[in-house]
C-alpha positions as CSV (number, residue, x, y, z in Angstrom):
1,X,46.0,71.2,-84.6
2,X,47.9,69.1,-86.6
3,X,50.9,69.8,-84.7
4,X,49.1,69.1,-81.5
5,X,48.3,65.3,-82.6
6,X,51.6,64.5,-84.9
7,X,52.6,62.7,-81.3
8,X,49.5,61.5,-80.1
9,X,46.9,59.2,-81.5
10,X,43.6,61.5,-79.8
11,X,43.4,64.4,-77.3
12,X,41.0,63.7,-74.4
13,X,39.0,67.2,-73.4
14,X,35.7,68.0,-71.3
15,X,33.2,68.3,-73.5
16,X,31.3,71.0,-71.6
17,X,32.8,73.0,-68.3
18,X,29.7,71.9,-66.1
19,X,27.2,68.7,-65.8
20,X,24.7,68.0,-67.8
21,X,21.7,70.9,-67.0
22,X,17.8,69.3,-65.7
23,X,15.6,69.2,-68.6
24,X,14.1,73.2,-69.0
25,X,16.9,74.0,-66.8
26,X,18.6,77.1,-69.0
27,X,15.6,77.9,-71.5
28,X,15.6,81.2,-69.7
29,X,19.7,81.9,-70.4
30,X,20.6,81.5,-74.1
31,X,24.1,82.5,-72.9
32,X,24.4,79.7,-70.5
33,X,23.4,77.6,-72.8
34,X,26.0,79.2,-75.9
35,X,28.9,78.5,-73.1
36,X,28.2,75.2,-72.5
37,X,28.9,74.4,-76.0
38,X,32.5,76.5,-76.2
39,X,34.8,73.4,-75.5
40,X,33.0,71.7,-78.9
41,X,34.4,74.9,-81.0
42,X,37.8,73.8,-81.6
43,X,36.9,70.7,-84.0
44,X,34.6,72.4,-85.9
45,X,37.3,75.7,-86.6
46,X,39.8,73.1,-87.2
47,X,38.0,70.3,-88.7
48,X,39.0,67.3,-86.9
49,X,37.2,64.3,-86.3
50,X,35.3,64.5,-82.3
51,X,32.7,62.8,-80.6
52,X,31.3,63.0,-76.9
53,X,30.6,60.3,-74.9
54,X,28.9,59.8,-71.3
55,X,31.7,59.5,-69.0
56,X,30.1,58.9,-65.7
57,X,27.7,60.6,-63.4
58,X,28.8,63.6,-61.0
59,X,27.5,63.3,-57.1
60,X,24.6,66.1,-57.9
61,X,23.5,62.8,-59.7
62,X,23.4,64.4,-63.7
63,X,25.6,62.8,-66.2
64,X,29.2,64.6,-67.7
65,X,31.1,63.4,-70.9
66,X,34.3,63.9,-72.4
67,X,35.3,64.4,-76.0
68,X,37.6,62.8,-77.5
69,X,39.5,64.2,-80.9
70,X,41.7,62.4,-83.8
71,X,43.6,63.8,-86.5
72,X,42.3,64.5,-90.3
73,X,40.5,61.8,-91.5
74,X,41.4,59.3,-88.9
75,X,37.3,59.0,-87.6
76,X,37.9,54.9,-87.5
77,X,40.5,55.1,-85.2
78,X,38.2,57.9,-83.2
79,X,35.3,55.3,-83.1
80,X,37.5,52.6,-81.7
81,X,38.6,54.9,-78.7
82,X,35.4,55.8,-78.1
83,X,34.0,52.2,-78.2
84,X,37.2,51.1,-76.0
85,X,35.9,54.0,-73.4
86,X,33.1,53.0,-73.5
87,X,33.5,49.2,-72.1
């Protein structure tokens, strides 16, 4: 990972493949559920600084976000891309 951002200050990803899912939606499919988490794996295995924010809303009207990760203990410079997103 660390050869990923040595030229780049963050990497910009989906943070899930689909919307977000109607409250109760996927209670019924733990599976569903496990995948829509499978893009947030990387930071954890590599331990890099992420956060997901709202991004906008899709035309079936539920929201979608994008993640946004930094290099090794760069989480200030994480927050201030987030917050400059964000505006």
């Amino acid at each position: 990972m660390n050869g990923i951002l040595s030229g780049y200050d963050a990497i910009l990803l989906p943070t899930v493949p689909s919307t977000a899912f109607k409250i109760g939606e996927k209670m019924e499919d733990p599976i569903a559920m496990y995948l829509a988490d499978i893009y947030t794996v990387l930071a954890n295995l590599t331990g890099v600084p992420a956060i997901s924010i709202p991004l906008q809303r899709h035309s079936n009207g539920m929201p979608y976000g994008i993640q946004i990760i930094a290099k090794h203990f760069d989480e200030g410079h994480l927050l201030q891309i987030a917050n400059n997103l964000l505006q």
